[in-house]
PyMOL commands that place a pseudoatom at each C-alpha (Angstrom):
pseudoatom trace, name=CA, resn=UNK, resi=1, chain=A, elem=C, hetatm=0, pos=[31.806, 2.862, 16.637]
pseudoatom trace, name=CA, resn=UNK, resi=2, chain=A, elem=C, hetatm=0, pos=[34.873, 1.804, 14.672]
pseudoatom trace, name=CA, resn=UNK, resi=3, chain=A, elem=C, hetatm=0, pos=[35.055, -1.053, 12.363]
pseudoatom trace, name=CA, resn=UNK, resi=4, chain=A, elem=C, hetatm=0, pos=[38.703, -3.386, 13.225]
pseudoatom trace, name=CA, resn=UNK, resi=5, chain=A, elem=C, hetatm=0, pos=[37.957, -6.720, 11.399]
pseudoatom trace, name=CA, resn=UNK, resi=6, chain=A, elem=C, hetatm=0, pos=[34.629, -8.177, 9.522]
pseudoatom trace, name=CA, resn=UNK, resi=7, chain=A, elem=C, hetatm=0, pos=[34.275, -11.552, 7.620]
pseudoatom trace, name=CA, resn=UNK, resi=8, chain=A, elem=C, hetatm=0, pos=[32.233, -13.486, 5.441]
pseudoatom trace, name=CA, resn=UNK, resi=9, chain=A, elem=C, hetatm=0, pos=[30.127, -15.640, 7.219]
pseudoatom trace, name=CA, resn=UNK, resi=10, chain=A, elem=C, hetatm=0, pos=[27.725, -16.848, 4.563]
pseudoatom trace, name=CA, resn=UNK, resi=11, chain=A, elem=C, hetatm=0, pos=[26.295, -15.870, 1.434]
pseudoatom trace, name=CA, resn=UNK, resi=12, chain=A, elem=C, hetatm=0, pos=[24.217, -16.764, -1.106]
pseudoatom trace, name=CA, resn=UNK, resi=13, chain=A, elem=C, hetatm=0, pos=[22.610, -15.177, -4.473]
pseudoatom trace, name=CA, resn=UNK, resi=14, chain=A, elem=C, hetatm=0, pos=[19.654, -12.820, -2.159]
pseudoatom trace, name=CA, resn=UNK, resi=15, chain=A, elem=C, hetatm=0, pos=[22.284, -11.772, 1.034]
pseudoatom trace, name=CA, resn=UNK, resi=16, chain=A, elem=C, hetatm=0, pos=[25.404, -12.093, 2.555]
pseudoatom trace, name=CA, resn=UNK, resi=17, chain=A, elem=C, hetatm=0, pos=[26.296, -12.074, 6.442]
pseudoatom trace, name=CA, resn=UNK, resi=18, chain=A, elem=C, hetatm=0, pos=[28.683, -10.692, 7.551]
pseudoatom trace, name=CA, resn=UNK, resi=19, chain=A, elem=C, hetatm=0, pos=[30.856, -10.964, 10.811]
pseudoatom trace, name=CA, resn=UNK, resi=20, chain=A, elem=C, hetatm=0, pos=[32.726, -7.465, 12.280]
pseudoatom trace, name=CA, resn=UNK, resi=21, chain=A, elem=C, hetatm=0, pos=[34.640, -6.882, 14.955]
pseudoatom trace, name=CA, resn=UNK, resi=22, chain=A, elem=C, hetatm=0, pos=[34.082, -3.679, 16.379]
pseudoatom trace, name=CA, resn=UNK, resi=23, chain=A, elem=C, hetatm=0, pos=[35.572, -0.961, 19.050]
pseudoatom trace, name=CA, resn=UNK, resi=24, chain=A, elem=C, hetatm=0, pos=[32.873, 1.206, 21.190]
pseudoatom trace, name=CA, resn=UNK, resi=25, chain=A, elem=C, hetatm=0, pos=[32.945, 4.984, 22.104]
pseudoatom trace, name=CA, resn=UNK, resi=26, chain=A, elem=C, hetatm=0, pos=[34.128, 3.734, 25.827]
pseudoatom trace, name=CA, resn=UNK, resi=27, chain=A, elem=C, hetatm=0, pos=[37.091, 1.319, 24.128]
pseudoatom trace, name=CA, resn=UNK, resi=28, chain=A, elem=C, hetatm=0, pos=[35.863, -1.914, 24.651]
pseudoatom trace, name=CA, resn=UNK, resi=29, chain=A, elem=C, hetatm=0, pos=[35.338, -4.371, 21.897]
pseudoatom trace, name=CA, resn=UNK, resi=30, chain=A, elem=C, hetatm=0, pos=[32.746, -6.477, 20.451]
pseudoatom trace, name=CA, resn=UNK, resi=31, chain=A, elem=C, hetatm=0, pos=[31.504, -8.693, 17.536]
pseudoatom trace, name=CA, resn=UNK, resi=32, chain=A, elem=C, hetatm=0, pos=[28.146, -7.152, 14.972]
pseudoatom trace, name=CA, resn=UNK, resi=33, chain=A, elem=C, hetatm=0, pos=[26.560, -9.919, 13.196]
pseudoatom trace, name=CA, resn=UNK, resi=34, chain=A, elem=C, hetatm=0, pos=[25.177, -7.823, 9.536]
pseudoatom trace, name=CA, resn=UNK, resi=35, chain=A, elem=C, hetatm=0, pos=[23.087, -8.772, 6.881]
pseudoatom trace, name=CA, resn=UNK, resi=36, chain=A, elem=C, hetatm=0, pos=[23.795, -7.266, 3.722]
pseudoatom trace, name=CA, resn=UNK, resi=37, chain=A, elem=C, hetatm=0, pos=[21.063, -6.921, 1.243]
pseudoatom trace, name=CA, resn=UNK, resi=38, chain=A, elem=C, hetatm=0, pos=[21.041, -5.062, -1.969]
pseudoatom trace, name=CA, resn=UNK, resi=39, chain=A, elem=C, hetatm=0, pos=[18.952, -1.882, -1.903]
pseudoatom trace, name=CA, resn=UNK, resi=40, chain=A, elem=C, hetatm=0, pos=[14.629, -2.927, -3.101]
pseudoatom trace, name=CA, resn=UNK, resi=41, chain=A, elem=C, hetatm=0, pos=[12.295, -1.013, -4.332]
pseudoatom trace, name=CA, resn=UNK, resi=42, chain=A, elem=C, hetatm=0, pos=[8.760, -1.172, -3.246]
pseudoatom trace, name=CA, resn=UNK, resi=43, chain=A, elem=C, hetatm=0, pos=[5.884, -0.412, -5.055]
pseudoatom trace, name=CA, resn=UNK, resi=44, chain=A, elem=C, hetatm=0, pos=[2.220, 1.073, -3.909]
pseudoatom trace, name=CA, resn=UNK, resi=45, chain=A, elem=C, hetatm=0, pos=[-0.218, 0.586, -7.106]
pseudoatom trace, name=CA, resn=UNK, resi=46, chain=A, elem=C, hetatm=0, pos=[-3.106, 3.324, -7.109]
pseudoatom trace, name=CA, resn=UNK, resi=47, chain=A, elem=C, hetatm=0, pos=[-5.809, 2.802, -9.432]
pseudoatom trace, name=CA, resn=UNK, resi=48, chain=A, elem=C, hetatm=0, pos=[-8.048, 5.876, -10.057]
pseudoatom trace, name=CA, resn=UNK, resi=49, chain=A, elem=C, hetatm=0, pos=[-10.411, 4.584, -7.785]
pseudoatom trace, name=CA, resn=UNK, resi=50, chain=A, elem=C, hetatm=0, pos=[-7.784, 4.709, -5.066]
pseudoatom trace, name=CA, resn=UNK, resi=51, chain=A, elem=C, hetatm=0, pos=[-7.462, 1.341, -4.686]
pseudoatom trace, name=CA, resn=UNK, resi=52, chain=A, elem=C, hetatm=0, pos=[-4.245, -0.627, -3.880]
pseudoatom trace, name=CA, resn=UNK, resi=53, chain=A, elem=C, hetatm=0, pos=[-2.580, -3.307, -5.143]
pseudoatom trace, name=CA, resn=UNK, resi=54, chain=A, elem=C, hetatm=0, pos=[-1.598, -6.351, -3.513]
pseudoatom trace, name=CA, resn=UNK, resi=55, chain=A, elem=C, hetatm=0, pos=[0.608, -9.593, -4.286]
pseudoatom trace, name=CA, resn=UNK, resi=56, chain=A, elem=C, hetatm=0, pos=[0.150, -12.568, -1.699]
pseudoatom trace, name=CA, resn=UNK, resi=57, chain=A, elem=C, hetatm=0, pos=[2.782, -15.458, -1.359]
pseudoatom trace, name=CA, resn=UNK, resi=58, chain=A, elem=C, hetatm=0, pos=[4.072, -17.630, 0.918]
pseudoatom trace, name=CA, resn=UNK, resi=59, chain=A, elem=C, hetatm=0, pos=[7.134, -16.361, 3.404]
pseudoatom trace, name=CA, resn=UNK, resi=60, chain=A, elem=C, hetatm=0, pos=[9.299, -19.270, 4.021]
pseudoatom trace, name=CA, resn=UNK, resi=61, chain=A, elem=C, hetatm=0, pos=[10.678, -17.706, 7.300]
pseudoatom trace, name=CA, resn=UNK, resi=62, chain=A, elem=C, hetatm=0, pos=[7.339, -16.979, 9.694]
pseudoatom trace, name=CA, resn=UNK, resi=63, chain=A, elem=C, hetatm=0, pos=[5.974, -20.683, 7.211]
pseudoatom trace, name=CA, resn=UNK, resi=64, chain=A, elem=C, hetatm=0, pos=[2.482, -18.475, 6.195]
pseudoatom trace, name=CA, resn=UNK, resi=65, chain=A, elem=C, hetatm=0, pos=[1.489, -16.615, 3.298]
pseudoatom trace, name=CA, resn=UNK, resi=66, chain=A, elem=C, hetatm=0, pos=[1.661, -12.461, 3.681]
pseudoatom trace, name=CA, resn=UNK, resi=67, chain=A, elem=C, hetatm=0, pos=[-0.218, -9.918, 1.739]
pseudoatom trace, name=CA, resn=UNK, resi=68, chain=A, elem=C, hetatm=0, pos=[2.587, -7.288, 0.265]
pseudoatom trace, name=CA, resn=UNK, resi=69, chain=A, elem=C, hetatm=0, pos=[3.016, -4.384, -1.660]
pseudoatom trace, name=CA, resn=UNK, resi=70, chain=A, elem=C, hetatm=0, pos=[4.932, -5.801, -4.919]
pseudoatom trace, name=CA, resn=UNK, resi=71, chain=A, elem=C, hetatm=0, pos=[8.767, -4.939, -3.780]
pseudoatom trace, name=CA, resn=UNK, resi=72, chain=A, elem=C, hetatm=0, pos=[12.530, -6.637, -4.807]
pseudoatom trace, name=CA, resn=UNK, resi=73, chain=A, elem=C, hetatm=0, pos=[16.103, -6.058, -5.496]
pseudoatom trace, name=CA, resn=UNK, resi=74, chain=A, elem=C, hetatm=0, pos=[17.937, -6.834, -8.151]
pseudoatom trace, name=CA, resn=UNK, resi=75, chain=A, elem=C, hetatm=0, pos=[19.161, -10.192, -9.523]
pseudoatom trace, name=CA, resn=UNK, resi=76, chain=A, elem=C, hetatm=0, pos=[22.173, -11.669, -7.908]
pseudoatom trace, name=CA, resn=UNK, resi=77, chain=A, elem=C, hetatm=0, pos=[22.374, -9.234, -5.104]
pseudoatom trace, name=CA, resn=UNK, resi=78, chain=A, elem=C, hetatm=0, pos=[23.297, -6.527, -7.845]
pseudoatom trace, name=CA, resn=UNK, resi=79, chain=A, elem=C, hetatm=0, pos=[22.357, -3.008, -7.077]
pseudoatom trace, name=CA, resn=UNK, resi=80, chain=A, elem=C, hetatm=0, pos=[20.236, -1.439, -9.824]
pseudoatom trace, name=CA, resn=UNK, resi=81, chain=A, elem=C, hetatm=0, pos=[18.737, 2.434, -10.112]
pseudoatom trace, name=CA, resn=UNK, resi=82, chain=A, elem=C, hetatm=0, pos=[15.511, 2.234, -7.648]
pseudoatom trace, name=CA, resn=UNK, resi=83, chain=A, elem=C, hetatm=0, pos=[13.248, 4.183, -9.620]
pseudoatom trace, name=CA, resn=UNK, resi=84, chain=A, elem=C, hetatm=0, pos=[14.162, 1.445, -12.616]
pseudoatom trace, name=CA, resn=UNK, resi=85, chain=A, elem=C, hetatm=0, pos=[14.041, -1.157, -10.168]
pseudoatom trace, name=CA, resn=UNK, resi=86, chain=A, elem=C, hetatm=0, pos=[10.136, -0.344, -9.100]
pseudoatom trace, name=CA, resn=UNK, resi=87, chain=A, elem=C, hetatm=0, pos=[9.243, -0.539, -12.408]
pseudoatom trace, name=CA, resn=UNK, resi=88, chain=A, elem=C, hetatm=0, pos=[10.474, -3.647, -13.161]
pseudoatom trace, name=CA, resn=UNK, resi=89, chain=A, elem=C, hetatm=0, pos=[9.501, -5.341, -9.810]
pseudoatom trace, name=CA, resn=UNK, resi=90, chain=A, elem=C, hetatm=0, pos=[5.716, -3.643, -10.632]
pseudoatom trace, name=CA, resn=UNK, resi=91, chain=A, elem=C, hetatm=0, pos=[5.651, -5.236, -14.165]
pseudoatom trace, name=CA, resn=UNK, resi=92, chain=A, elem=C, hetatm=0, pos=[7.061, -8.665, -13.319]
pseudoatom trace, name=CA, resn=UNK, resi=93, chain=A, elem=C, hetatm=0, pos=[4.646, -9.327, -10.103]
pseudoatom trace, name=CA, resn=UNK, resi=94, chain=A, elem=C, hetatm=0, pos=[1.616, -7.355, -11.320]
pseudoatom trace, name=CA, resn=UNK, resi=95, chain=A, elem=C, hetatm=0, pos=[1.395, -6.871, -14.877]
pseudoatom trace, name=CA, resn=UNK, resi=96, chain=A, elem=C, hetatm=0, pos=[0.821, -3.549, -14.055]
pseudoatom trace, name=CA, resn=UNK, resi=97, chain=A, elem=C, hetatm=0, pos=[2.624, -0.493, -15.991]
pseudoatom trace, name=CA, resn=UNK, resi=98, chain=A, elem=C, hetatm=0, pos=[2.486, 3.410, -14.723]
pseudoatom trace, name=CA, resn=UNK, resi=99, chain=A, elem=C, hetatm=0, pos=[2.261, 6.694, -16.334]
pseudoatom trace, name=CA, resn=UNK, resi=100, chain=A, elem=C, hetatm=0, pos=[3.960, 8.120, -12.876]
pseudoatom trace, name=CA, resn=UNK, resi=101, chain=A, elem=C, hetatm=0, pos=[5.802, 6.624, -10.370]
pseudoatom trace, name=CA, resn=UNK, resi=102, chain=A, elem=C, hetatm=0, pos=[6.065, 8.983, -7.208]
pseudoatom trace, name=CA, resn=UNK, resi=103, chain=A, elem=C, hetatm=0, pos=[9.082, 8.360, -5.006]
pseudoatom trace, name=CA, resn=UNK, resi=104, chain=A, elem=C, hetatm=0, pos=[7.570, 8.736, -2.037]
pseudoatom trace, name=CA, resn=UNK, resi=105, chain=A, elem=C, hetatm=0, pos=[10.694, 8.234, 0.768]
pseudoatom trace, name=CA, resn=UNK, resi=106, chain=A, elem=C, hetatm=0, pos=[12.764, 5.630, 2.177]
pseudoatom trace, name=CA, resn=UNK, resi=107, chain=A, elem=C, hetatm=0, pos=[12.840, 2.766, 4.415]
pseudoatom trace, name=CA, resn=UNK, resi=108, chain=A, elem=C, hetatm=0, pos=[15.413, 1.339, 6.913]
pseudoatom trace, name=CA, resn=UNK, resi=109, chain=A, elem=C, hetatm=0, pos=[14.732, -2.781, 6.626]
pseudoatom trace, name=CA, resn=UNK, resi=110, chain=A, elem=C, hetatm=0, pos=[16.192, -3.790, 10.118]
pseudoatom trace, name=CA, resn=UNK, resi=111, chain=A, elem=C, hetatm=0, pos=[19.213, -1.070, 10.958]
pseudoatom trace, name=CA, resn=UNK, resi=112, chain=A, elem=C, hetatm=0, pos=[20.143, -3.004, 13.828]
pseudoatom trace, name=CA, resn=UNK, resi=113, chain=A, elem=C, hetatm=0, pos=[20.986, -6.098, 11.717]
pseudoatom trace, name=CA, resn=UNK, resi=114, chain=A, elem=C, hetatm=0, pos=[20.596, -5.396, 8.474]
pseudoatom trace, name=CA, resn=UNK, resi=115, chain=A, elem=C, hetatm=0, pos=[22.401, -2.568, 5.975]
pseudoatom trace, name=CA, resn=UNK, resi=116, chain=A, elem=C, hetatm=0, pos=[19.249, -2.915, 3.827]
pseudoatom trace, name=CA, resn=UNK, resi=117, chain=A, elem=C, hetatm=0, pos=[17.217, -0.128, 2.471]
pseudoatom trace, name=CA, resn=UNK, resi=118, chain=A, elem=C, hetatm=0, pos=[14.007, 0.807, 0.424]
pseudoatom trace, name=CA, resn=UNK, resi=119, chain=A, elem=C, hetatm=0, pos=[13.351, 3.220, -1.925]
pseudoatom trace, name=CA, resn=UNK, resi=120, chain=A, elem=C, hetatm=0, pos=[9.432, 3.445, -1.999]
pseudoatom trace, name=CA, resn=UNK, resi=121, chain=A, elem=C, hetatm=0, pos=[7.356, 4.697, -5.076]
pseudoatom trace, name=CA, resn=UNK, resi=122, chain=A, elem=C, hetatm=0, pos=[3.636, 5.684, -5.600]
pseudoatom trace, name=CA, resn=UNK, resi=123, chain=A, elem=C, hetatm=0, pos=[2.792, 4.140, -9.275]
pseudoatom trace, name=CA, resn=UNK, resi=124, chain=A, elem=C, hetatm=0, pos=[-0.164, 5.710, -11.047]
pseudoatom trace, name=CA, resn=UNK, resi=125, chain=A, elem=C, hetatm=0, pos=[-2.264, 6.023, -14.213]
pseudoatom trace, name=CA, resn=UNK, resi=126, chain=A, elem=C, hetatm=0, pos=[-2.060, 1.975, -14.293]
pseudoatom trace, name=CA, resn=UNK, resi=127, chain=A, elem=C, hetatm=0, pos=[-2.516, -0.348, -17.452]
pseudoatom trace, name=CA, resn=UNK, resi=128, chain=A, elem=C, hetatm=0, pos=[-2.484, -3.811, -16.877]
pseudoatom trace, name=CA, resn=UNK, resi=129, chain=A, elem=C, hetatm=0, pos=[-0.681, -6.408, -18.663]
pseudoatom trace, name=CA, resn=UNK, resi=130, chain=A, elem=C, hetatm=0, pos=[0.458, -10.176, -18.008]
pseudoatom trace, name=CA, resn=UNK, resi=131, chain=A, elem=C, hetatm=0, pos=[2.901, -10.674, -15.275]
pseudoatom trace, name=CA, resn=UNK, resi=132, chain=A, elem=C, hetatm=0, pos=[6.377, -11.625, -15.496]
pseudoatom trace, name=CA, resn=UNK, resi=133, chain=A, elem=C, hetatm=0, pos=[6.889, -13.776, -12.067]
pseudoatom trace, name=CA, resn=UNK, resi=134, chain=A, elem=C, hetatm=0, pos=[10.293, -15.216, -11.226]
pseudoatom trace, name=CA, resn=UNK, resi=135, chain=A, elem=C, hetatm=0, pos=[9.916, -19.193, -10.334]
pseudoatom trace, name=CA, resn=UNK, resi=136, chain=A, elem=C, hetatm=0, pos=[10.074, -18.707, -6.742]
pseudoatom trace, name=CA, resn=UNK, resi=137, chain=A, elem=C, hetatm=0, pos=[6.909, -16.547, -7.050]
pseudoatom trace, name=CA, resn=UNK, resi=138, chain=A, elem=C, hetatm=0, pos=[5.037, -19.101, -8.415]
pseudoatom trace, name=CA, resn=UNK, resi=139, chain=A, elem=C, hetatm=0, pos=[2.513, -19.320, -6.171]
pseudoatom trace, name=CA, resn=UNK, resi=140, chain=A, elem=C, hetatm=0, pos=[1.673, -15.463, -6.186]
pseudoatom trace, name=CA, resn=UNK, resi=141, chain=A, elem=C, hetatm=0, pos=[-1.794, -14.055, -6.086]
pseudoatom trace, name=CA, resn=UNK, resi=142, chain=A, elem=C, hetatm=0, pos=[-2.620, -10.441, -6.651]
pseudoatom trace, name=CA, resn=UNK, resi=143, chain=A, elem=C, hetatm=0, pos=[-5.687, -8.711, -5.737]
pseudoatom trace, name=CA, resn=UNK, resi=144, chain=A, elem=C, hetatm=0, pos=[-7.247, -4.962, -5.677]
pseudoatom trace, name=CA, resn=UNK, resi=145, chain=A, elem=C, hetatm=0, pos=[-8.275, -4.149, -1.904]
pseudoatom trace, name=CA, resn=UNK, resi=146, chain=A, elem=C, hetatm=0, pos=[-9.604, -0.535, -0.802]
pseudoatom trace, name=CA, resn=UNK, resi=147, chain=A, elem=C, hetatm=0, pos=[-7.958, 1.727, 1.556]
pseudoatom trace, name=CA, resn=UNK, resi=148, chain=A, elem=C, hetatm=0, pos=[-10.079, 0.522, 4.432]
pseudoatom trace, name=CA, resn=UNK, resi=149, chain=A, elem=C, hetatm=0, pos=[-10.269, -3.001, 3.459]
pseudoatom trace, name=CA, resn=UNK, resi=150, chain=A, elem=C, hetatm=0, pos=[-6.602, -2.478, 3.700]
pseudoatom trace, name=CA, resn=UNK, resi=151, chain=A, elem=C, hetatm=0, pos=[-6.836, -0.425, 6.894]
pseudoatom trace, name=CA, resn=UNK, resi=152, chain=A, elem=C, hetatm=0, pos=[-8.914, -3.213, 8.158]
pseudoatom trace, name=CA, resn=UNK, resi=153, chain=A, elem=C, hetatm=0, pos=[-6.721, -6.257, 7.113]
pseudoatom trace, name=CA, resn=UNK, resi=154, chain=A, elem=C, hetatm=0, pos=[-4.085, -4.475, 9.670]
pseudoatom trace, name=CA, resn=UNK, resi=155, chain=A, elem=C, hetatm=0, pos=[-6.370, -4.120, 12.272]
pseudoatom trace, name=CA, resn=UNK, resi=156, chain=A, elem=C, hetatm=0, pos=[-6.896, -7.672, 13.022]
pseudoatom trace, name=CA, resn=UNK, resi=157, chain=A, elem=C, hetatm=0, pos=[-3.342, -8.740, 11.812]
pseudoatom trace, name=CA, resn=UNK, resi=158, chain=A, elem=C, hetatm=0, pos=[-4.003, -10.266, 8.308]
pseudoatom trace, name=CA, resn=UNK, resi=159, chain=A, elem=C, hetatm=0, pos=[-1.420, -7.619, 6.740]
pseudoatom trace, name=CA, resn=UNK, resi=160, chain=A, elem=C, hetatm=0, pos=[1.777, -7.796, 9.039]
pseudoatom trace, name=CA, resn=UNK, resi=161, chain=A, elem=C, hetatm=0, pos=[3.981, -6.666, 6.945]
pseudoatom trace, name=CA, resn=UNK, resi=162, chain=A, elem=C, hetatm=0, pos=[6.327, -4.039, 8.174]
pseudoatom trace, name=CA, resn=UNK, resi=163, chain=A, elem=C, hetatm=0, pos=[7.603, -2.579, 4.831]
pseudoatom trace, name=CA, resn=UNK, resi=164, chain=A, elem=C, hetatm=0, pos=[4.224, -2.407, 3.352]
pseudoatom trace, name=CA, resn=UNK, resi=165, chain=A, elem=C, hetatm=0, pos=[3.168, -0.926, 6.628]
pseudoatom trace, name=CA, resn=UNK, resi=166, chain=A, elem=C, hetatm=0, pos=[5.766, 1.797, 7.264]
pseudoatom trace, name=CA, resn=UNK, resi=167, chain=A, elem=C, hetatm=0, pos=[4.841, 2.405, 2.932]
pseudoatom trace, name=CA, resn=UNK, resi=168, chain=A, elem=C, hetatm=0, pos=[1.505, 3.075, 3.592]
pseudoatom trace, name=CA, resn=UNK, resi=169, chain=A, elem=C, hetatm=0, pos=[2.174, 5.678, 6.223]
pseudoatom trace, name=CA, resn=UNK, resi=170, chain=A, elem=C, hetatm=0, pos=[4.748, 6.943, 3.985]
pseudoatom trace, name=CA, resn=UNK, resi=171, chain=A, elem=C, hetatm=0, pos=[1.783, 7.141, 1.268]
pseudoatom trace, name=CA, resn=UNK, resi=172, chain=A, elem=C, hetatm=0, pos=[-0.519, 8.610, 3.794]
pseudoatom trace, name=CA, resn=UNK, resi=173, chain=A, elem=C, hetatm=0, pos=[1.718, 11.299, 4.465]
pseudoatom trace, name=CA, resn=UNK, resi=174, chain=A, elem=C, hetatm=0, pos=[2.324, 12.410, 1.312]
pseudoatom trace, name=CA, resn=UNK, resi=175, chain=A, elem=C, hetatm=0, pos=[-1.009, 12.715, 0.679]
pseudoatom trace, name=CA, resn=UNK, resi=176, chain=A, elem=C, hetatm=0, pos=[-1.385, 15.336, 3.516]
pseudoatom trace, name=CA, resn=UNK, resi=177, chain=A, elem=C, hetatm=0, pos=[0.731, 17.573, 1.880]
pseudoatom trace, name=CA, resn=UNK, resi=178, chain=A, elem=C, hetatm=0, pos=[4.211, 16.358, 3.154]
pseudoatom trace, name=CA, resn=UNK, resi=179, chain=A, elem=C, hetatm=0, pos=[7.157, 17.036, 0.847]
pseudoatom trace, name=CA, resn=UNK, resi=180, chain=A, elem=C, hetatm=0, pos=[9.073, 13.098, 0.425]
pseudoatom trace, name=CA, resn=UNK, resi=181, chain=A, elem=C, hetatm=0, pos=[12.112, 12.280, 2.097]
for i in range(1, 181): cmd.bond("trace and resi %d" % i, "trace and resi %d" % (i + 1))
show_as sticks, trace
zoom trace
């Protein structure tokens, strides 16, 4: 697929969308509507217990609160170092600190919309601390939940999620001996 024109259709300090014009293999044209979004970094806390840290807020787009894996991008949709970027977005929604952070692979957000993608990170050997929330995450709670609590919570749809879904697998397989991505 060749690129012939794109524009600016919107942005604002978290994305930008973007307008292209575009050729197919067989010639014929057409428009891709993309959102850009800086790369995030999500973050799986594992206490020595095994259990896993959660932040809950409320998602303005599906209007209900989701359970999450602490995750973010960068200020002002700069692109920052991912492995910095999950320690900061760990500290700041948690408290939390980690001996180790494990990269454990990648995510695609939505590759057919959205050039988005997430670096994911295992973060253990935990201290806690106060967190630093931005004002928007004002209303986040946090919470410790086992693996099958967890496991559970999917199960009858209480943790939707997809990044903190696909994570978890990506967690999972790691564990079984997988090398990351």
């Amino acid at each position: 697929m060749e690129q012939l024109s794109t524009r600016r259709v919107y942005a604002n300090a978290w994305m930008t969308v973007r307008e292209d014009g575009i050729r197919r293999q067989d010639g014929t044209e057409g428009v891709y509507g993309v959102v850009d979004k800086p790369t995030y970094a999500l973050v799986i806390p594992r206490d020595d217990d095994g259990r896993l840290h959660l932040v809950e807020q409320y998602r303005y787009p599906v209007g209900e609160r989701r359970w999450e894996f602490p995750a973010g991008t960068a200020p002002d949709r700069a692109e920052q170092d991912p492995a910095e970027l999950a320690v900061r977005e760990l500290a700041e929604e948690t408290g939390l600190a980690a001996r180790e952070m494990t990269f454990l692979g990648m995510l695609d957000v939505a590759p057919g919309m959205s050039s988005q993608r997430g670096h994911v990170y295992l973060a253990t050997g935990l201290t806690e601390g106060p967190p630093q929330r931005e004002h928007q995450e004002q209303d986040m709670r946090a919470a410790w939940f086992t693996p099958g609590e967890f496991e559970e919570m999917a199960r009858r749809g209480d943790l939707t999620d997809a990044q903190t879904l696909a994570a978890y697998a990506l967690m999972r397989l790691h564990a079984d001996g997988a090398p990351p991505a």
